[in-house]
C-alpha positions in Angstrom: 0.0 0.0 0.0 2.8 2.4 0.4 4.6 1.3 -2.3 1.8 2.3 -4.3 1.2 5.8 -2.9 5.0 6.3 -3.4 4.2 5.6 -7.2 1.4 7.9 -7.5 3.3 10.5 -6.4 5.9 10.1 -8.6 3.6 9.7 -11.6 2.1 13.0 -10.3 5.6 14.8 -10.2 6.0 13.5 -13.8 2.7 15.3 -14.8 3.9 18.4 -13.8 7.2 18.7 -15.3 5.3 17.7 -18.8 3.1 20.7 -18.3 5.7 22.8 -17.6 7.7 21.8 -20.7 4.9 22.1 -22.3 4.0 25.8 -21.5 7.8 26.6 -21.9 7.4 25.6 -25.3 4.1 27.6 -26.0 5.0 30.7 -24.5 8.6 29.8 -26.6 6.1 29.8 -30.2 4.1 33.0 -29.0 7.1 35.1 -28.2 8.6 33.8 -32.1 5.8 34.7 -33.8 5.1 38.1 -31.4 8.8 38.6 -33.0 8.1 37.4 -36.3 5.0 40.1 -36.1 6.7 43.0 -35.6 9.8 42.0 -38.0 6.6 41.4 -40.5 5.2 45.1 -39.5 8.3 47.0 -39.3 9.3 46.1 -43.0 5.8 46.8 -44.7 6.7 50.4 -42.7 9.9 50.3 -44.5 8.7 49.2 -47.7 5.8 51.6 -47.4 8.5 54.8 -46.5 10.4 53.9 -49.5 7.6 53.4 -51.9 6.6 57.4 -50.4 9.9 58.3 -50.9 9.9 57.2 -54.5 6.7 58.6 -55.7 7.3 61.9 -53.1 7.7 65.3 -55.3 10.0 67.8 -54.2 8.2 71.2 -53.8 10.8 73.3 -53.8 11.8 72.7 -57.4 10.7 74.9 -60.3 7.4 74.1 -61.3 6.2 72.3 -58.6 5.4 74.6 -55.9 1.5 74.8 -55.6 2.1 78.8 -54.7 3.8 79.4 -57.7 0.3 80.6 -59.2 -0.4 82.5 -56.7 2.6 84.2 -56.4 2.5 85.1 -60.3 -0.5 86.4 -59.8 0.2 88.6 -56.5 3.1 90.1 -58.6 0.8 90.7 -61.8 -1.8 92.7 -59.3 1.5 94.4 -57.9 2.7 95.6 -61.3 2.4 99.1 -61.7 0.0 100.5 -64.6 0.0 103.8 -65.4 -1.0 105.3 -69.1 0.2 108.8 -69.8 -2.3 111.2 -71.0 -1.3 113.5 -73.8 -0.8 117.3 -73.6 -1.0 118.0 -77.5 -3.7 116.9 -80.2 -3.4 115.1 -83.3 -3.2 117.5 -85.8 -3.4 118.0 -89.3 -0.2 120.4 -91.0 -0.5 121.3 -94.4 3.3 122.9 -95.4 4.2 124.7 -98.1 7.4 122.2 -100.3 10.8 123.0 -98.9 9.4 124.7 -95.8 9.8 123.4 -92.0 7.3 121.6 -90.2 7.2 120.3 -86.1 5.4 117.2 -84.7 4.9 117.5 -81.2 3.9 114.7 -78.7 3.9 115.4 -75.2 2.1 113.8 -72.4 1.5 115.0 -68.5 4.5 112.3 -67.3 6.6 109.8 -69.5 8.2 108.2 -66.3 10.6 105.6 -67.6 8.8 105.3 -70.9 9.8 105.4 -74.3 8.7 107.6 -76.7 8.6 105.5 -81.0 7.8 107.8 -83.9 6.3 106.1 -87.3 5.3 107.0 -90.1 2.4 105.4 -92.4 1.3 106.8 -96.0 -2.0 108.4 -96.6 -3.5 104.6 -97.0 -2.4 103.7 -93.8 0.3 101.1 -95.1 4.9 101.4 -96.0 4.7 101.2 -92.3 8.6 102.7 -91.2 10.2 103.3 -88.1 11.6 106.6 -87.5 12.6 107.1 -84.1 12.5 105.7 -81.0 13.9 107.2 -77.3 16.8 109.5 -78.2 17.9 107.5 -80.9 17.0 108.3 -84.9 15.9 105.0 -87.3 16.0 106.7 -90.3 18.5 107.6 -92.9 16.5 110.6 -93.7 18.5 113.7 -93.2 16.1 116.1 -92.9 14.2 114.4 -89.8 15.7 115.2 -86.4 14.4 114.6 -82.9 13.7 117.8 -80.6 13.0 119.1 -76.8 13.9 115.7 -75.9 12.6 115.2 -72.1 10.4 113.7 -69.8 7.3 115.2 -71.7 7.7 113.9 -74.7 9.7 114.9 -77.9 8.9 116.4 -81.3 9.8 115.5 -84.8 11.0 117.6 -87.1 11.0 118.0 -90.8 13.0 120.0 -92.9 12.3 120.9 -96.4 9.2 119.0 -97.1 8.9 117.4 -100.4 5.8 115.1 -101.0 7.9 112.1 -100.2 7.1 113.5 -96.7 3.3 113.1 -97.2 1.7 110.5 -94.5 1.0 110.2 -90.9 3.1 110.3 -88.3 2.6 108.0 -85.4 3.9 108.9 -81.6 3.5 105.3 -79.5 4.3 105.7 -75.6 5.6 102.4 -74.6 2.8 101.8 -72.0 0.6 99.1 -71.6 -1.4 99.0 -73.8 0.7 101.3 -76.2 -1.4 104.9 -76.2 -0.3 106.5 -79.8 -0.8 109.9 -81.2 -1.4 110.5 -84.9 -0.5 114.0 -87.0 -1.2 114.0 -90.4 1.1 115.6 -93.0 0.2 116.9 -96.4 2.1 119.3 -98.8 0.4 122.8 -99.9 0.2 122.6 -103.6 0.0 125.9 -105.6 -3.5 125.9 -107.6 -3.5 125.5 -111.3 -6.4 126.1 -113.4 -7.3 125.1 -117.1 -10.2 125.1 -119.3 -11.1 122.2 -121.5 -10.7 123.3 -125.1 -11.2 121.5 -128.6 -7.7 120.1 -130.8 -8.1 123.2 -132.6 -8.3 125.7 -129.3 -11.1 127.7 -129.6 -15.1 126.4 -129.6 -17.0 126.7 -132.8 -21.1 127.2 -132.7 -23.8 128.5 -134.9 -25.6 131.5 -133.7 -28.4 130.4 -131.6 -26.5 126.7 -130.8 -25.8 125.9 -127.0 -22.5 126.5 -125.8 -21.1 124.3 -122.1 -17.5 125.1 -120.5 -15.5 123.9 -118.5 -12.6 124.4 -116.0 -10.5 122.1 -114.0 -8.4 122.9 -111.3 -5.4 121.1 -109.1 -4.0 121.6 -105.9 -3.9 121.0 -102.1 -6.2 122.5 -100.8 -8.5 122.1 -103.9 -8.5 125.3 -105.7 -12.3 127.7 -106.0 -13.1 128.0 -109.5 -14.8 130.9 -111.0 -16.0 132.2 -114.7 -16.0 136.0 -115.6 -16.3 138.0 -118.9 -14.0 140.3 -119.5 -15.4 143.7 -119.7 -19.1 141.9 -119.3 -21.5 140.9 -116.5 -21.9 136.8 -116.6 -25.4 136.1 -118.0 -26.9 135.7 -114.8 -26.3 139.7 -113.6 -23.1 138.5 -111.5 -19.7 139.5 -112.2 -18.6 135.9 -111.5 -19.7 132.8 -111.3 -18.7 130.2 -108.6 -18.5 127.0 -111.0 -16.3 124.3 -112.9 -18.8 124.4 -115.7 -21.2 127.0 -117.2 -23.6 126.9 -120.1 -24.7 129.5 -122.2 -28.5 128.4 -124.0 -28.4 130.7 -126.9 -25.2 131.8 -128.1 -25.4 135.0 -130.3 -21.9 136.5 -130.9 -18.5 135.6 -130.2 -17.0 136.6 -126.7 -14.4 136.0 -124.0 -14.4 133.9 -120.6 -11.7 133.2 -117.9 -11.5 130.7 -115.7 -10.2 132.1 -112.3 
């Protein structure tokens, strides 16, 4: 009977250690795959960094700043504008040939502007560049730049000839451009003629209708006028104001000049 009690005991002892094996072992497994968990977690967190770090964009290059935008358009609405307005009008000169002629162009405040002079014919097109600043385009002699200052400048022309015939363009370099435009034409002396037959003098039968006429040329376009010489015109008048007059009944010969 003791014999067996002694047994049981030691069957009971052998128990225990096999339990405590065993829960060495388990808690052994949990703390390896505990370990194996975070090994697991801390490279998908690596993985996941450098797959940010690939695809990240770097802001502060050119081009990739989100502000950019905005800070274009802070310095557009930050940009001065200011358009000068212009003292003189546009003008029309008419000038005699060979004589001297001034274009002015001057505005309340050029600032750090710059003044370009052009010149167009009377059609508007032969665009050239004359001026622009203080320095002279053209090869033309006889065009200089004046009163050069922070009002403006003028253009002058010497010794018109009808080359010189056109408009003349004064652009301020603001934004937009405001331009000033004189026109130039040449004064040309007035010529008058009457339209005759080959043989020079008209022909009628008494009685026959008789119709004259007169041109005339120049800038500005010439007045034309009849008279009689040492005879009213038909009418009562001295003169009459007319390219053409007609005479219904023609009974003798006489004279008339075309002023």
């Amino acid at each position: 009977m003791k014999g067996y009690k002694i047994n049981k005991m030691k069957m009971g002892m052998r128990r225990q250690q096999i339990l405590s094996k065993l829960i060495v072992v388990l808690l052994i497994q949990l703390i390896s795959v505990n370990a194996q968990s975070e090994k697991d977690s801390i490279h998908e967190s690596s993985d996941d960094a450098s797959s940010y770090e690939e695809y990240s964009y770097d802001y502060d290059e050119p081009g990739h700043d989100g502000n950019d935008e905005g800070e274009r358009d802070g310095e557009e609405e930050s940009r001065p504008t200011f358009i000068p307005q212009f003292t003189t009008e546009a003008q029309e000169f008419k000038v005699s040939a060979q004589y001297t002629v001034r274009l002015p162009c001057r505005v309340d405040r050029l600032g750090s502007m710059t003044i370009t002079w052009k010149k167009t014919d009377m059609n508007g097109k032969n665009l050239e560049y004359l001026a622009t600043g203080r320095h002279k385009l053209t090869a033309n002699s006889r065009m200089n730049l004046e009163n050069i200052n922070d009002q403006g400048s003028t253009l002058a022309l010497d010794f018109v000839t009808r080359e010189d015939v056109g408009y003349y363009i004064c652009e301020i370099s603001s934004s937009p451009p405001a331009t000033l435009r004189h026109q130039v034409s040449l004064i040309v002396p007035p010529t008058v003629s009457i339209l005759k037959p080959t043989e020079g003098a008209y022909r009628v039968h008494a009685g026959q209708e008789l119709a004259l006429v007169c041109r005339g040329r120049g800038d500005p376009s010439p007045t034309i006028k009849w008279k009689r010489q040492k005879k009213r015109m038909p009418d009562g008048h001295n003169y009459i104001e007319a390219s053409q007059v007609i005479y219904k009944n023609v009974t003798k010969a006489f004279w008339n000049v075309c002023l």
